[in-house]
C-alpha positions in Angstrom: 59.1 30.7 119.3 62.6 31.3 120.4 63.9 30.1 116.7 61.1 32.9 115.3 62.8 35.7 117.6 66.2 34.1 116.3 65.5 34.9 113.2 63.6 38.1 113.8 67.0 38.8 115.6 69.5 37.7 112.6 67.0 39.7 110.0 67.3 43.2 112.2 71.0 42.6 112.0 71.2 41.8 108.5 69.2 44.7 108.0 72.0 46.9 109.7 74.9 45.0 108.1 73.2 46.3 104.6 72.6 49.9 106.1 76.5 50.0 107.2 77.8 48.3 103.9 75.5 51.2 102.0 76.8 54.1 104.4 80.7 52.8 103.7 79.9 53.1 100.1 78.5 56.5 100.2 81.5 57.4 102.5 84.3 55.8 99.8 82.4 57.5 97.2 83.3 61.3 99.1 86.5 60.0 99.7 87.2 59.5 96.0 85.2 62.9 95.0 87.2 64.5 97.6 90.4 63.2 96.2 90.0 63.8 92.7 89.0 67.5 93.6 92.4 67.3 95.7 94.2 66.6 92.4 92.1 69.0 90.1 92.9 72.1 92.6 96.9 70.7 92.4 97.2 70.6 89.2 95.0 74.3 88.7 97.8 75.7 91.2 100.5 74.2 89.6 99.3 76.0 85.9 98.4 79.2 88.0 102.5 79.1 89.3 103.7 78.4 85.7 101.7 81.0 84.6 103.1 83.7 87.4 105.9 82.6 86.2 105.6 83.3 82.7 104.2 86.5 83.6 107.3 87.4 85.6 109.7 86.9 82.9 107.5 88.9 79.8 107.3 91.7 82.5 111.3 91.7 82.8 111.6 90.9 79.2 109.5 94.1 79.0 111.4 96.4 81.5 114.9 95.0 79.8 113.1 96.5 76.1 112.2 99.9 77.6 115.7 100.0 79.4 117.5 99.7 75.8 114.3 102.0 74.0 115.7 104.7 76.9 119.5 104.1 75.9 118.8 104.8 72.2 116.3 107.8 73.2 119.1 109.5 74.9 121.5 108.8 72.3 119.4 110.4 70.0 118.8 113.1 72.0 122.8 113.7 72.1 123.3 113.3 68.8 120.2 115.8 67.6 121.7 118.3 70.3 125.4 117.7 68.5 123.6 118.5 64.9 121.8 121.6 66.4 125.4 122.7 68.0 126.8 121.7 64.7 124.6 123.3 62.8 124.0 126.7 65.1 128.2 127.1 64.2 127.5 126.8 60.8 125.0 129.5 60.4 127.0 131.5 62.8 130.0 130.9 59.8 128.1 131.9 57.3 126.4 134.9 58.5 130.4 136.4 59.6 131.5 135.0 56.1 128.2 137.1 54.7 128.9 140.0 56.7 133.1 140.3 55.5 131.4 139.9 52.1 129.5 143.2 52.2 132.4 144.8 54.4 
């Protein structure tokens, strides 16, 4: 009788030794699930701040383009107004030179 509850007794804590063992499993399972999303989310932040990055520098490379595209624009604009002075005193010449003509 007491050897039957004896090993009544050891089978119930078998039993638990099983449930725990299973539970530890399940729990070191997560653990590695929880980890490899740990690295996943690193390495996604680490290409999102490479590609900030990147971004930063075409945007500067940009503004540095549109800084020289407004250099030439206002050198063109001086030299067109330098051909229109140019050329205003050149029609002014020939009308007075047309005028002494008729004289």
């Amino acid at each position: 009788d007491t050897m039957e509850s004896l090993r009544k007794e050891l089978e119930v804590e078998k039993e638990a030794l099983h449930e725990t063992e299973d539970k530890l499993k399940n729990v070191q399972s997560d653990l590695k699930t929880a980890l490899d999303a740990s690295k996943d989310a690193d390495a996604l932040r680490a290409e999102a701040v490479a590609a900030a990055e990147e971004s930063k520098a075409a945007e500067s490379s940009v503004r540095h383009q549109c800084e020289k595209l407004k250099a030439q624009i206002d050198l063109l604009q001086k030299a067109k107004e330098k051909l229109d002075a140019e050329l205003e005193a050149s029609k002014d010449e020939r009308e007075k030179e047309s005028k002494s003509s008729t004289q």
